[in-house]
N, C-alpha and C positions, 0 to 999 in steps of 0.2 A: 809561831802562829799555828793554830789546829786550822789547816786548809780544808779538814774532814768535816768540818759544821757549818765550810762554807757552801753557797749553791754557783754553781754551773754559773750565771749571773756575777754573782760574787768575783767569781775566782777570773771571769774573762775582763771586768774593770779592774780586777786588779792586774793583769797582764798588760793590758792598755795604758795604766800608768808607770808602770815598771819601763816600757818601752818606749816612754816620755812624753805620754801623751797628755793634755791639759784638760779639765773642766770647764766648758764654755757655757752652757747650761745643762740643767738636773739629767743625765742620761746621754751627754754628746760630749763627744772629748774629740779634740783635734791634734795633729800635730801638724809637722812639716810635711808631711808627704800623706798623711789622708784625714778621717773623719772617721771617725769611731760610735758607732750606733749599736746598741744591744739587743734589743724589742723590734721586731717588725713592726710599722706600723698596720692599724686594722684597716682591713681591705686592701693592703697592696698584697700580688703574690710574690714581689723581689723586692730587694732594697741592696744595691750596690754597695752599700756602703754597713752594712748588716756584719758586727765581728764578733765570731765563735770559734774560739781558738779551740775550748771544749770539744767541739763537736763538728768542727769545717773542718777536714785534713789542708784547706787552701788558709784556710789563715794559720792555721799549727805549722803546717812545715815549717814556713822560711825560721820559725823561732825554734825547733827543733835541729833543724839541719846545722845555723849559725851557730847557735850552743853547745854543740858537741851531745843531745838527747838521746840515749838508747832505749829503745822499746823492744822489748820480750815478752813472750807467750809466755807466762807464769802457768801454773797450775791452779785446775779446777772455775776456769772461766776467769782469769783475774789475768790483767798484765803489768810488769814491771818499767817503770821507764825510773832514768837512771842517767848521772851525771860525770858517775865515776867505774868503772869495772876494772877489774886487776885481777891479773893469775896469780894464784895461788900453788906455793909447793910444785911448781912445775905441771901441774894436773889438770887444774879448772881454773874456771871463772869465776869470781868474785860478785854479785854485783849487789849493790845496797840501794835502795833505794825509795820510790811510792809506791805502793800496786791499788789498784783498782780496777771495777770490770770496765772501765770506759778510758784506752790508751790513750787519747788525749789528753783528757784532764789529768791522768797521772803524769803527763810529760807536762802540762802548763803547773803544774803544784811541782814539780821540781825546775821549771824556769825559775818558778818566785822561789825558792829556798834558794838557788844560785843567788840571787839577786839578795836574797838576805846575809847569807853568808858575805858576799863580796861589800856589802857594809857594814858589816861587824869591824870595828877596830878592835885591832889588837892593844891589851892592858898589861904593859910591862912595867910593872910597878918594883 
């Protein structure tokens, strides 16, 4: 999936469902332990229940930290976040992964490619 055409919006429903959460009406998804709301509502200035994994470090960590997500200062205003890193040659560090200038959303765009990868089946034909 091109996560790069997605919007901010986009990318945090789809987090919200990857981490099992349901559709109860147009914009509200629930699960077992909260309530997932995207949009402030107009005129409130809080909404407890408000998830931006993009752009809240409180709702990114726990899905960063659980994951094993590494986040790097890339070069030139851009960061890497990353699922996998490996030495190389005895030397350096390896690391592959999304960069973008907003560390969040490059760590929630490589939650969902975890989450895709781990339901790829394997074709051993």
């Amino acid at each position: 999936m091109d996560y790069s055409k997605m919007s901010d919006f986009e990318i945090n429903m789809s987090v919200a469902l990857a981490l099992g959460a349901k559709e109860v009406v147009p914009g509200i998804f629930i699960d077992d332990n909260r309530r997932y709301e995207f949009e402030k509502p107009r005129g409130k200035a809080g909404n407890k229940f408000f998830f931006d994994p993009c752009n809240n470090l409180a709702d990114a960590w726990p899905i960063i930290q659980s994951n094993g997500i590494s986040i790097v200062k890339y070069g030139h205003g851009m960061w890497l976040a990353s699922s996998d890193a490996y030495w190389v040659d005895g030397v350096e560090w390896q690391i592959d992964g999304e960069n973008h200038p907003n560390p969040l959303r490059a760590a929630m765009i490589v939650f969902l490619q975890m989450q895709e990868s781990d339901n790829v089946q394997d074709n051993s034909a």
